[in-house]
C-alpha positions as CSV (number, residue, x, y, z in Angstrom):
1,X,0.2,-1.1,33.4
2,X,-2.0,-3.0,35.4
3,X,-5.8,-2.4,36.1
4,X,-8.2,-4.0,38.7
5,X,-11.7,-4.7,37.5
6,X,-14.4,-3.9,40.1
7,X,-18.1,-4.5,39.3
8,X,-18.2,-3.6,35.8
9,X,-19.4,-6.4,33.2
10,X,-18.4,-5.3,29.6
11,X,-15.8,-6.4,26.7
12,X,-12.7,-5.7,27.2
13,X,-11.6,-3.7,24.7
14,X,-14.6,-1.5,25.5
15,X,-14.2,-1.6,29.5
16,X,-10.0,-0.2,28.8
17,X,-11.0,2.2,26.0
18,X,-13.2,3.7,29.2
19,X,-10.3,3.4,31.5
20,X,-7.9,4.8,29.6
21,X,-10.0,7.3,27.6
22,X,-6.8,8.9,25.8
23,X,-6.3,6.0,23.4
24,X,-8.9,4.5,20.9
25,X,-11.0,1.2,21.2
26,X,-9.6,0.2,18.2
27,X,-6.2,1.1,19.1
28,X,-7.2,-1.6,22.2
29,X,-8.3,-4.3,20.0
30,X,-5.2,-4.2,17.9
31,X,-2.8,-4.3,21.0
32,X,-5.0,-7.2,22.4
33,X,-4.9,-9.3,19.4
34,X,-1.2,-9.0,19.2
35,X,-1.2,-10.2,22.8
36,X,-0.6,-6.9,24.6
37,X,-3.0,-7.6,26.6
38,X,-3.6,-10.6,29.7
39,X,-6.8,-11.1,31.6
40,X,-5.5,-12.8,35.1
41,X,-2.1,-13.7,33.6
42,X,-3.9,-15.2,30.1
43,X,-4.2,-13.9,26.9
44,X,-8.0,-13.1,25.6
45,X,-9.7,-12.2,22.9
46,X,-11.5,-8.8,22.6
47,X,-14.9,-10.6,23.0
48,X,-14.0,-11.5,26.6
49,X,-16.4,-10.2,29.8
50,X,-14.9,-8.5,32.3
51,X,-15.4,-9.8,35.8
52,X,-15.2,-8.5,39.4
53,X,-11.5,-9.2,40.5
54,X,-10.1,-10.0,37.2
55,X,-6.2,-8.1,37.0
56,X,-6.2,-6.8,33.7
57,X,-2.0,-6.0,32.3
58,X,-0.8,-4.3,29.6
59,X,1.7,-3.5,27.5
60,X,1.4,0.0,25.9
61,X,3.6,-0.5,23.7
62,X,2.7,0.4,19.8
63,X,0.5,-2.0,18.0
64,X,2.0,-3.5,15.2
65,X,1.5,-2.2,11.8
66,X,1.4,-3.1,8.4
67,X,4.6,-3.0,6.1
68,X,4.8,0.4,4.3
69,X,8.1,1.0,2.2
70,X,9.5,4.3,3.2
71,X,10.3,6.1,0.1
72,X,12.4,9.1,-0.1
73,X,9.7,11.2,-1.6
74,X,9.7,14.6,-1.2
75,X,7.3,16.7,1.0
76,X,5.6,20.0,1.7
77,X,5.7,20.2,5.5
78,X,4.0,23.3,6.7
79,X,4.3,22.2,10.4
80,X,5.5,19.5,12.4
81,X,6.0,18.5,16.4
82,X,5.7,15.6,18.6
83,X,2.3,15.3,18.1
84,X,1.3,16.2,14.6
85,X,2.3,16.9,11.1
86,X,0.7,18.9,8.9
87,X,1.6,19.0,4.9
88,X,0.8,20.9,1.6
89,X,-0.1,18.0,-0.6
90,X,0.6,17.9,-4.0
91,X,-2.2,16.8,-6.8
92,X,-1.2,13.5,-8.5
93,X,-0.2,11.7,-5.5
94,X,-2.2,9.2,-3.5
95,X,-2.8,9.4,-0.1
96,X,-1.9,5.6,0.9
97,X,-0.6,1.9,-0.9
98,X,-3.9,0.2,-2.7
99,X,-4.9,-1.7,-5.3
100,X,-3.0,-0.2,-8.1
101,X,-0.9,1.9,-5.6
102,X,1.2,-0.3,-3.7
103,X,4.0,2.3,-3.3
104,X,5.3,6.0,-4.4
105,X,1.9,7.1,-2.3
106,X,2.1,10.1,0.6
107,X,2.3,7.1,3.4
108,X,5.3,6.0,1.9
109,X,6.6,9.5,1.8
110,X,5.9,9.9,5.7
111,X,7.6,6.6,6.9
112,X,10.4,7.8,4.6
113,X,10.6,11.0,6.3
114,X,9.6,10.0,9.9
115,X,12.6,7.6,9.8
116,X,11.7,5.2,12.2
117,X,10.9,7.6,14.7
118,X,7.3,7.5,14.8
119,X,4.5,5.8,12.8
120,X,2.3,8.3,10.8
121,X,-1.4,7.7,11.3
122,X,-3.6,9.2,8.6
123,X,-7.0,10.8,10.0
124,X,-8.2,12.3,6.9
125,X,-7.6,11.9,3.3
126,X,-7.7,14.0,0.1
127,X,-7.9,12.9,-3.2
128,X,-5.3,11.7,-6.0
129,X,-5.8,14.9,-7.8
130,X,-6.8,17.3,-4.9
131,X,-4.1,19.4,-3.3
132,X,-3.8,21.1,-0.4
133,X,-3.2,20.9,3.6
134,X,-3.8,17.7,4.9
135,X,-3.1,16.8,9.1
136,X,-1.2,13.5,10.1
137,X,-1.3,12.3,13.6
138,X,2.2,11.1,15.1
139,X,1.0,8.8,18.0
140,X,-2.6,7.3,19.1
141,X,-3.4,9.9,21.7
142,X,-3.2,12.6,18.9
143,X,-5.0,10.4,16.4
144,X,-7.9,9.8,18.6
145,X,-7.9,13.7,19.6
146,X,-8.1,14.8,16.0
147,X,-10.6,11.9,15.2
148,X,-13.2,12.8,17.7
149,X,-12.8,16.4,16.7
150,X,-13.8,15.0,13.0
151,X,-16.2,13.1,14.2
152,X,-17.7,16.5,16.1
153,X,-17.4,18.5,13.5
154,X,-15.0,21.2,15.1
155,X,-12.2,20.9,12.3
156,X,-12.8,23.5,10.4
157,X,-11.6,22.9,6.6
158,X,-11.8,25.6,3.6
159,X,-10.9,24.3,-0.1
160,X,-10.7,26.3,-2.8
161,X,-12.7,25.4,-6.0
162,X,-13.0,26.9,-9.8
163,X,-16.8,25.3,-11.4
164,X,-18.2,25.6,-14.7
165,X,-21.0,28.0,-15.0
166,X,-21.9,31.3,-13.2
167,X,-23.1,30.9,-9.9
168,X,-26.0,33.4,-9.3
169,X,-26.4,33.6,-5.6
170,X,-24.0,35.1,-3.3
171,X,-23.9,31.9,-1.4
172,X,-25.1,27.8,-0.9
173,X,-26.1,25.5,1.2
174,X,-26.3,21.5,-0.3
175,X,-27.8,19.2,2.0
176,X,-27.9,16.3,0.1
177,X,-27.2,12.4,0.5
178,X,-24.7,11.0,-0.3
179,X,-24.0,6.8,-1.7
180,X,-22.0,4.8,-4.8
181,X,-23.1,5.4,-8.0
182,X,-24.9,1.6,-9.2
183,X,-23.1,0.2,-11.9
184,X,-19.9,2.3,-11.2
185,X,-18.5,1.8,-7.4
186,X,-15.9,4.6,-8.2
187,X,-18.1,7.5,-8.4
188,X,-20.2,9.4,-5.5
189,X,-23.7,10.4,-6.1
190,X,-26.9,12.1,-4.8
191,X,-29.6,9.2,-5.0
192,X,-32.3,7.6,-3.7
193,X,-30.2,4.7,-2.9
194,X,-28.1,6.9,-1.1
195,X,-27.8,7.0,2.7
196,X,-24.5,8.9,4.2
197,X,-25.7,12.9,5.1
198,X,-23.6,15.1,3.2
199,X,-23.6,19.2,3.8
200,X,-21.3,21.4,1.9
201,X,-21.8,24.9,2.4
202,X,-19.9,27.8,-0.5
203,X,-19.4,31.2,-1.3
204,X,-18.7,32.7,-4.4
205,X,-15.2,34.9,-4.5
206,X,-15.5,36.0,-8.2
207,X,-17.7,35.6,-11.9
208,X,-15.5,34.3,-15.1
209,X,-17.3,33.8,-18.2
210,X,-17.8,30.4,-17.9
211,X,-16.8,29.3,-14.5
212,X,-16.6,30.6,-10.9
213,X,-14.7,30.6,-8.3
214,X,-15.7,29.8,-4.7
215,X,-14.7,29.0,-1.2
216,X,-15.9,25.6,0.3
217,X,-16.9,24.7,3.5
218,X,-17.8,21.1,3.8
219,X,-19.3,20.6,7.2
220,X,-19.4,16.2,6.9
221,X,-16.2,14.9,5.3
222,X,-18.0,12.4,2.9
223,X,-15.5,10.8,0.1
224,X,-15.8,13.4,-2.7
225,X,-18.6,15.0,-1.2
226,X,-17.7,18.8,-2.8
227,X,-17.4,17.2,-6.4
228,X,-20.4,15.2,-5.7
229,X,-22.4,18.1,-4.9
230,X,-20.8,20.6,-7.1
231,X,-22.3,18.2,-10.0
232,X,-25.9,17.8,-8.1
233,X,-26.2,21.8,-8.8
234,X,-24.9,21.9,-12.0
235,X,-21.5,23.1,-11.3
236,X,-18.7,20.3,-11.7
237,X,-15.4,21.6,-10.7
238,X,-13.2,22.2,-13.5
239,X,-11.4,19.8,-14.9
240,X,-12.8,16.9,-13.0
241,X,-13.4,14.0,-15.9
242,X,-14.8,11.6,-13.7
243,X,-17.9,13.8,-12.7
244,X,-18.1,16.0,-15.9
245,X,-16.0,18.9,-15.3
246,X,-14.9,21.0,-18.2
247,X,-10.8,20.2,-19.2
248,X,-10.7,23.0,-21.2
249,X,-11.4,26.7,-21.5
250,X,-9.9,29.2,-24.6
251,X,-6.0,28.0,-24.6
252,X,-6.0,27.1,-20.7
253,X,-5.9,23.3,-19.8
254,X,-6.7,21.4,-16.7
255,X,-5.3,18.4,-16.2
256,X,-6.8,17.7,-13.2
257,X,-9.8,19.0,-11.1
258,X,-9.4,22.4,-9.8
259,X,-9.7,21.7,-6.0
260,X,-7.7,22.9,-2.8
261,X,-7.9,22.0,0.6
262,X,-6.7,26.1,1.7
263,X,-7.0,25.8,4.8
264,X,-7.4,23.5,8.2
265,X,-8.2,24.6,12.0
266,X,-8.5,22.3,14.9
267,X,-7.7,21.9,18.6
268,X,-4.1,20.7,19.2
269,X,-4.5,17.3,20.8
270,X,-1.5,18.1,23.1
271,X,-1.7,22.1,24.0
272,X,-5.6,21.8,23.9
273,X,-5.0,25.7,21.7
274,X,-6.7,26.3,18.6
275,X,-4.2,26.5,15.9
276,X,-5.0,27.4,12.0
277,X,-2.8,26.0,9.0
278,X,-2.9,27.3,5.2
279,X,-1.0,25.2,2.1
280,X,-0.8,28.4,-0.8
281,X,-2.9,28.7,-3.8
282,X,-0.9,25.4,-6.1
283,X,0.8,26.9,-9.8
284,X,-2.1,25.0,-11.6
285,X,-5.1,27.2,-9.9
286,X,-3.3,30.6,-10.1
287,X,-5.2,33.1,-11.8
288,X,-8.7,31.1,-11.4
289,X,-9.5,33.6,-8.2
290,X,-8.1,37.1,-9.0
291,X,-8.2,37.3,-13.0
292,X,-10.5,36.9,-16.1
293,X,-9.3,33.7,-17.7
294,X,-7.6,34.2,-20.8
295,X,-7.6,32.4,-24.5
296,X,-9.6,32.8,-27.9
297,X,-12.8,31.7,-25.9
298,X,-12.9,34.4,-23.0
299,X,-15.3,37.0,-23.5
């Protein structure tokens, strides 16, 4: 492909992000570094000023990425087509390779299954011990669809949640910042110090005798913003050690924290419909939203 600059005086990256408005700026840098790009013939760095005249070429081909093992790990796949892939992730799997993790994670699981034939791009991420539906975007178009829509706040996500204690009001609203915890990088708190917005909105489905269970809307997708501020109330999510949550009520164990991602609606970056996916209610969380929890402690 092959653009003509007229007048306009502006880094590259940023003047063919413009240009060619279905792909990322970041997607632009990455294909320029690895000398997709030529500025009159010459390769440039993303830092270089457009001038009048200059004849801008490109290959569009896909940017380079780093080495992830494709593991034959099985998956959940609740839909899947050129464009997208959504999933039902299971709790106890991380999302993608990292210190600690450098294999057996979902990514691995996706460039197993995808084969060759595409490269999955992640656009969101749940937690190690969180289940639920989680969207993967097959190419860059879709990925920078799906991350604007993020970034606008027209995904609509619902999680399911048990906390300890009873709820009294009908419903919530938690507007409350969110930062890293000082002296302990690995949890998320409400602080002074803290400076990323964070809103979670809930309702409550049903009363136990020592928990409840509720319905989650996070409208910011800060990293574990519900367990965050499900603890800044006084309600950590069941079975969530790392902020509190209880791991044990009458004979019934939880082994990890009692959250699903239900449900996940967005704009299909290729159709431009709305479309709506649910992942089912995980073995561990049944009877939490329908039942009084049983065992010598349930009253």
């Amino acid at each position: 492909m092959k653009l003509i600059v007229g007048t306009q005086e502006m880094r590259i990256d940023k003047y063919i992000a413009g240009k060619l408005s279905k792909y990322s700026r970041g997607y632009f840098q990455k294909l320029i570094k690895s000398g997709g790009v030529t500025v009159n013939r010459r390769e440039v760095s993303s830092h270089y000023i457009t001038k009048e005249g200059d004849e801008i070429e490109l290959d569009l081909r896909e940017v380079e990425r780093p080495s992830v093992e494709a593991q034959d790990i099985r998956l959940e796949i609740l839909f899947e087509d050129d464009d997208v892939l959504v999933l039902n992730k299971e709790p106890g799997i991380v999302v993608h390779p990292a210190c600690g993790h450098h294999d057996g994670t979902l990514l691995n699981a996706l460039y197993g299954h995808a084969k060759g034939s595409f490269s999955p791009l992640l656009v969101h991420r749940l937690d190690k011990d969180t289940s639920g539906v989680l969207v993967v975007a097959k190419n860059e178009r879709a990925k920078k669809s799906l991350a604007k829509q993020f970034q606008n706040r027209t995904i609509k996500k619902v999680y399911l949640a048990a906390v300890k204690g009873r709820i009294g009001e009908e419903k919530g609203r938690i507007e409350a910042p969110l930062g890293r915890a000082p002296g302990d990088r690995q949890k998320i708190v409400v602080g002074p110090a803290a400076k990323k917005a964070g809103i979670t909105e809930f309702k409550v489905l049903k009363r136990h005798p020592e928990f409840t269970a509720i319905e989650v809307y996070p409208l910011t997708g800060r990293t574990h913003q519900i367990r965050s501020h499900m603890v800044y109330i006084g309600h950590p999510v069941l079975g969530d050690k790392t902020y509190g949550g209880l791991e044990k009520i009458g004979d019934r164990v939880f082994s990890r924290q009692m959250l699903h991602a239900r449900r996940i609606s967005f704009t299909h970056p290729a159709t431009g419909r709305r479309v709506e996916f649910e992942a089912p209610v995980p073995r561990d969380m049944k009877g939490l939203f329908d039942e009084e929890p049983k065992g010598k402690n349930a009253k």
